[in-house]
N, C-alpha and C positions, 0 to 999 in steps of 0.2 A: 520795278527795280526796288529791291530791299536795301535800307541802310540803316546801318548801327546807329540808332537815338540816341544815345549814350555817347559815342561818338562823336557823333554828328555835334550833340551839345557841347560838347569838350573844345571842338574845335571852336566853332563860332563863340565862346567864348572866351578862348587863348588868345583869338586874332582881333576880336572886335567888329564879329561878324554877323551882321542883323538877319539874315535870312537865312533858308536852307540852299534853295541854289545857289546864293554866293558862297557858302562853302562850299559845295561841289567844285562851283568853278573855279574857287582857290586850292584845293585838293589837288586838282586835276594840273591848274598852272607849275603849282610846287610841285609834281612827281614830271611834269614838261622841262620844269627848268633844271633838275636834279639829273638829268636824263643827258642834257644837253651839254652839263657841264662834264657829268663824267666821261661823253663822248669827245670832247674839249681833252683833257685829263691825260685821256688815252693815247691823242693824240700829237702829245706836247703843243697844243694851239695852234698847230700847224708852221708851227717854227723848227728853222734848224737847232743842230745844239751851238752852234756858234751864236746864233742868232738869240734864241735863250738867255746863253753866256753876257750878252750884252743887252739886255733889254733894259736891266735898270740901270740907273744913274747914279755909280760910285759916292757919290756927294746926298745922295735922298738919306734922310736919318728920321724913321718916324717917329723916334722920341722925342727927338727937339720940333719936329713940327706940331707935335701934343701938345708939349709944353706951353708953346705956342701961342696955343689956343687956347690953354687952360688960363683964366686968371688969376695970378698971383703966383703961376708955377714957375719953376726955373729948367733951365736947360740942363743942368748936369744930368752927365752921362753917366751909368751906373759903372763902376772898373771893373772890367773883366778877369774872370776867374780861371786859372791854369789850368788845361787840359789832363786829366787825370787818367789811365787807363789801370789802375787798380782796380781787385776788387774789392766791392765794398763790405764791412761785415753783414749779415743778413740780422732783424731782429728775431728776438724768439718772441713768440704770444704764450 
C-alpha cells in the first residue's frame, strides 16, 4: 500500500496522532462517520416532517445556555434584525 508521507505527517500532526496506523485508522473512521452522517442527512434521521417540526424544545435557547457556562457572561440576547428582501448594493474592487 502507498501513502502520501507528506500526508500522512500533516495529519498525525493536526490530530495529535503518534503513529502511522493510528492515522490510517483515523482516516478511515472520519470518511465512516462522514459517510454515515450524510446517509442520516439524506434521510431526514428517519423522522417524519411533523416529527422533525417538533424535535426541539421551543424554550432551548443556546445562547443563554453559553452564557451560562461562560464565567462572568451574561444572558442577553442579541435584538433581532428586520427581515430585508432588497437588494443590496454590490461593491466595486
Amino acid at each position: 500500500m502507498h501513502i502520501d508521507e507528506d500526508l500522512l505527517v500533516r495529519v498525525m500532526k493536526a490530530h495529535g496522532i503518534t503513529s502511522k496506523t493510528g492515522a490510517v485508522a483515523f482516516a478511515l473512521r472520519e470518511v465512516d462517520r462522514r459517510t454515515t452522517l450524510k446517509r442520516l442527512a439524506e434521510t431526514n434521521l428517519g423522522l417524519s416532517e411533523k416529527e422533525i417540526l417538533t424535535a426541539f424544545d421551543d424554550s432551548y435557547n443556546v445562547i443563554e445556555l453559553r452564557a451560562a457556562e461562560t464565567p462572568g457572561a451574561t444572558a442577553k440576547l442579541p435584538e433581532p434584525k428586520p427581515v430585508t428582501y432588497a437588494k443590496k448594493p454590490r461593491s466595486r474592487r
